[in-house]
C-alpha positions in Angstrom: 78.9 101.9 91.6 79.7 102.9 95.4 82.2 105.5 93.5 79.3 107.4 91.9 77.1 107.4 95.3 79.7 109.1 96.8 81.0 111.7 94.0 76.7 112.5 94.1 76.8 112.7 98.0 79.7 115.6 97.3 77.1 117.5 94.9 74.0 117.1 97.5 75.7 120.0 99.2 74.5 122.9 97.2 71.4 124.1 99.0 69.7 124.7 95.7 69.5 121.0 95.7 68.3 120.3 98.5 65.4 123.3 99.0 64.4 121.1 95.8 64.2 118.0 97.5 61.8 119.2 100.3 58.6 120.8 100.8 57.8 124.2 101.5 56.5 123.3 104.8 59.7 121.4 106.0 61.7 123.9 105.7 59.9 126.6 107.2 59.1 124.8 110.3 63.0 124.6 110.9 64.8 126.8 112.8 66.1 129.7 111.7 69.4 129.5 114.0 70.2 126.1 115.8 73.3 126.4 117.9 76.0 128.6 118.7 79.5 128.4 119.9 79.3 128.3 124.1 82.3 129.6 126.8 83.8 126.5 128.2 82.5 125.8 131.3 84.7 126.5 134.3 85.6 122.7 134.9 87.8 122.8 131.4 91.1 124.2 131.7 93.8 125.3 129.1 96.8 125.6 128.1 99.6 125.9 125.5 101.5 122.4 125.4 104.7 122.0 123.4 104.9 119.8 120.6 107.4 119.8 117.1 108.3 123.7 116.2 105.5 125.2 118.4 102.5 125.0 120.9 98.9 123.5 120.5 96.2 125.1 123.0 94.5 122.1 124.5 91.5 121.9 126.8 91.1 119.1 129.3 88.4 118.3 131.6 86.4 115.4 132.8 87.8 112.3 134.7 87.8 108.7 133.6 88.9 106.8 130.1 90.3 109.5 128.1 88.3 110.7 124.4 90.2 113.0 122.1 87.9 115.4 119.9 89.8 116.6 116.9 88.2 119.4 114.6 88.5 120.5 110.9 89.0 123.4 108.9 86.2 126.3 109.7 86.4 125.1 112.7 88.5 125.2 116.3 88.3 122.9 119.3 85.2 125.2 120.3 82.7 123.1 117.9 83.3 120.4 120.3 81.6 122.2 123.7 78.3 120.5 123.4 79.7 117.0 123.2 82.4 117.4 125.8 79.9 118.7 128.2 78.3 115.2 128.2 81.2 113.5 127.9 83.4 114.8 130.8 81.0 113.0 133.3 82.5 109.5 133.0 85.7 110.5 130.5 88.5 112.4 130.6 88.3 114.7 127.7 91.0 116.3 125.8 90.3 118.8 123.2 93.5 120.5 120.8 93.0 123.0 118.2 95.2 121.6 115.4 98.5 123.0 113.9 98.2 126.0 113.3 94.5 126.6 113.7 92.5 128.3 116.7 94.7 129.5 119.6 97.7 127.4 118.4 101.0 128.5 117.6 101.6 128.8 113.4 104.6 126.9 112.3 105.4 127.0 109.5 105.7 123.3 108.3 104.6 119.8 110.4 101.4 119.6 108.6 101.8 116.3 107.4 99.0 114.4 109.2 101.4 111.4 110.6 103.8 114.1 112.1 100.5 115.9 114.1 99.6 113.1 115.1 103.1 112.3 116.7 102.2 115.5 118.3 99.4 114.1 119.7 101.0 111.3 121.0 103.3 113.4 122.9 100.6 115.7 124.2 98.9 112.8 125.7 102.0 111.5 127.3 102.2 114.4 128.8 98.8 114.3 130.0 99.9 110.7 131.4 97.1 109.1 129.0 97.6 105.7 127.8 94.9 105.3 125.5 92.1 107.1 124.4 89.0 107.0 121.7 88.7 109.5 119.0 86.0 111.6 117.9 86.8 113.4 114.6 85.8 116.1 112.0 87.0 116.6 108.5 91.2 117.1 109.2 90.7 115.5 112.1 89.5 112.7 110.7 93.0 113.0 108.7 95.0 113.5 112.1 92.5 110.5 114.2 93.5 108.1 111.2 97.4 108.7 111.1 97.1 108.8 114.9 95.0 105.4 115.0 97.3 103.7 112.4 100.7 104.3 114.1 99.5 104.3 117.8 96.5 101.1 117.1 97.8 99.5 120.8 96.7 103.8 122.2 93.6 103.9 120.5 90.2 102.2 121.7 87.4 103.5 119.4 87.2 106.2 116.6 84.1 108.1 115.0 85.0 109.7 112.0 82.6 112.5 110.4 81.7 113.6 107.5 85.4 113.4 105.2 87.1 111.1 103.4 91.0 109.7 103.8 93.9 111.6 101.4 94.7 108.6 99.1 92.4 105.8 100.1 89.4 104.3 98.7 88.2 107.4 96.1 89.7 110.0 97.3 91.3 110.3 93.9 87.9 111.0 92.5 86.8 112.9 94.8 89.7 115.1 94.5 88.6 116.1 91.0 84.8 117.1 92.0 84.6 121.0 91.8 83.2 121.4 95.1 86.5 120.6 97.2 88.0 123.5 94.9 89.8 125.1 98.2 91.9 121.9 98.3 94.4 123.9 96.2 93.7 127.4 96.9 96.4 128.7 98.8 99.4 131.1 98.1 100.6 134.2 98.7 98.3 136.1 96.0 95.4 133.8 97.4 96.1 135.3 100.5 96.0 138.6 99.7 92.7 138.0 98.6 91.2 136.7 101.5 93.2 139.0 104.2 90.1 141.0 105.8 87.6 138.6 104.2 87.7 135.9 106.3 84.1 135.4 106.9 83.4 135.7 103.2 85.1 132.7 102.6 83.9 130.8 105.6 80.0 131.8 105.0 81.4 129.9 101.1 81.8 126.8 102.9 79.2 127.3 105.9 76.4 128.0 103.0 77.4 125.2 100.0 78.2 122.4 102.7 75.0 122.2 104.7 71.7 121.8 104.3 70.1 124.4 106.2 72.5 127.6 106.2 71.3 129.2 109.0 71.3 126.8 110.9 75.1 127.8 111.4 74.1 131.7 113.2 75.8 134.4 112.9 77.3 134.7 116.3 79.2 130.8 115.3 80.1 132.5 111.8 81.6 136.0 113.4 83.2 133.4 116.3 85.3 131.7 113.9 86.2 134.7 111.2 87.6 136.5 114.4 90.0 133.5 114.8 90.9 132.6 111.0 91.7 136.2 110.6 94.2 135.8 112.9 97.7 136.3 111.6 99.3 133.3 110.1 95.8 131.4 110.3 94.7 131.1 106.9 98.3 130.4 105.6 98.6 127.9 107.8 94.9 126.6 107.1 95.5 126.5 103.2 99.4 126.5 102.6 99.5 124.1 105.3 97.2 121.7 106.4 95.6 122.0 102.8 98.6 121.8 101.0 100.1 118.9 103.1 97.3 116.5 101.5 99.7 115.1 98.8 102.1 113.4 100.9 99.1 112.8 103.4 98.0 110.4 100.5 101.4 108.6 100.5 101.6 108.7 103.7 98.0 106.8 104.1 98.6 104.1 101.2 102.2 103.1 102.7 100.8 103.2 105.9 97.8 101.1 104.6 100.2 98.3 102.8 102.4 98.2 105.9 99.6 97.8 108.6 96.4 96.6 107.4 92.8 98.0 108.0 92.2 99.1 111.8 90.7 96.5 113.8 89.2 99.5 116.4 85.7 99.5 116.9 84.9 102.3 114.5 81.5 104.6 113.8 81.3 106.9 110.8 78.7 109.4 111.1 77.8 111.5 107.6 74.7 113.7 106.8 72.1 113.2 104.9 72.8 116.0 102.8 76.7 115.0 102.5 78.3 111.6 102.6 75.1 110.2 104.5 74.3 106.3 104.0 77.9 106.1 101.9 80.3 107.0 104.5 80.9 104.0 106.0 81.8 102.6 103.2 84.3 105.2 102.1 86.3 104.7 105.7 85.9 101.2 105.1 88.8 100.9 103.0 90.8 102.2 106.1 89.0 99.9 108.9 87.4 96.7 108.9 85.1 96.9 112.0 82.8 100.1 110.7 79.4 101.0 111.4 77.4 103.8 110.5 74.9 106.2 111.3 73.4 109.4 109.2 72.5 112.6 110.9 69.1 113.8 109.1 69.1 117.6 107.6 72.3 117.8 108.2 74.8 118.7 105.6 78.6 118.5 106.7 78.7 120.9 109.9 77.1 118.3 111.7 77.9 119.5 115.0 76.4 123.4 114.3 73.5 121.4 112.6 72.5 118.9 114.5 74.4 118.8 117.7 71.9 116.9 119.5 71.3 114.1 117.2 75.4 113.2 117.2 75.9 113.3 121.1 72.9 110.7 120.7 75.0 108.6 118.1 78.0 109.2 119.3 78.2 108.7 123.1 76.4 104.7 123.0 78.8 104.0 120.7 82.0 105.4 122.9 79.8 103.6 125.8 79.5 100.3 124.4 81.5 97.2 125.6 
């Protein structure tokens, strides 16, 4: 039964289905553009850290307990800005665009999610960080699990948003769902195809996975096109990360048998127009101390959506005793 709630969370995300499901009104009185991608302010600095084959460009500011933000694909580091601008007041706050994404380097293999998050590891040593919460996006939910599962005695807290775990609980199914298509779109013809199209196939994912497009502006679409266009970027995006999912699976059951569930406090956030009310649920085969919390008119980009109604989920919960 919970299989089928999550499968019809998946097809939710068309906007034809969900203009249908409100008035008129509603949706006029929304905004026509809601957030947009913001410098860093001057108190975040930067650089290129080593890790296996490569650099990652990682942004640190802030001072006290240390939080790790970890983005997805159609994303960078940047989507984090609004949350790390609260956070860095009474947390140290470390932000890396993944492997091969955003101003990282673009090896070409590592990709398996238990190997970046060795990565992380390291970068954090480096950083002299102990421990540190999680908050995480589609891949980086990938990366925050594998990182939370090998490192549990480094890792306090963990939301997860809005994407479900490579091999665990029905992933499988959802695999099979049209809508995650891309999962397997990548190669050498593939990207020939996209090569100069970049936003084309972003405005794909930024349109069918939310529930307002424009909430996501143009200025946030052209931000992230200029850096997926990139050279190596969508190789590395879809031949990579992408294609790495198989043995991500594997990686996740073994991991799973070997180790248990996660006994981490843990909050997973959907929207209402995505995984919403069944999230939870869905990372609850991974952990066993989950509780939720649904963004409303929010599709998957919850963080270009509705940026304001996650920092006020997500920073009680990091918070919290």
């Amino acid at each position: 039964m919970f299989s089928h709630s999550v499968i019809a969370a998946w097809t939710r995300r068309l906007p034809r289905a969900f203009a249908a499901g409100v008035t008129a009104a509603t949706f006029l009185a929304m905004p026509s553009a809601h957030a947009e991608v913001k410098p860093w302010p001057a108190d975040f600095r930067s650089e290129q850290m080593s890790v296996s084959d490569g650099t990652q460009y990682v942004r640190i500011g802030g001072k006290g307990p240390a939080i790790v933000l970890l983005h997805g694909f159609g994303d960078t580091g940047d989507m984090w800005q609004p949350l790390a601008d609260v956070l860095k007041k009474d947390h140290t706050v470390i932000i890396p665009d993944l492997r091969g994404m955003g101003l990282s380097s673009h090896p070409e293999g590592g990709y398996e999610k238990v190997a970046q998050a060795r990565d992380l590891a390291a970068i954090l040593d480096r950083l002299g960080i102990k421990d540190a919460a999680l908050v995480t996006h589609d891949i980086g939910n990938m990366v925050g699990y594998a990182f939370a599962v090998q490192y549990p005695s480094r890792t306090t807290k963990w939301v997860a948003m809005d994407a479900p775990l490579p091999g665990l609980g029905h992933w499988d199914e959802l695999f099979k769902n049209p809508k995650v298509w891309h999962f397997n779109f990548r190669g050498p013809d593939v990207e020939r195809l996209v090569a100069g199209r970049e936003r084309i196939l972003l405005d794909r994912f930024y349109n069918d996975l939310s529930a307002v497009p424009a909430r996501i502006d143009e200025q946030t679409r052209d931000h992230y096109a200029a850096l997926y266009a990139r050279p190596g970027a969508i190789h590395n995006a879809l031949g990579g990360q992408f294609a790495a999912f198989a043995q991500d699976a594997v990686d996740n059951q073994k991991l799973l048998a070997e180790k248990g569930k996660l006994a981490i406090p843990v909050l997973a956030v959907g929207g209402d127009h995505s995984f919403g009310d069944a999230f939870p649920g869905e990372i609850g085969f991974a952990a066993r101390n989950v509780r939720g919390a649904v963004i409303v008119n929010s599709g998957h980009w919850i963080m270009e959506e509705q940026p304001e109604q996650a920092i006020a989920v997500i920073v009680p919960f990091l918070q919290s005793k």
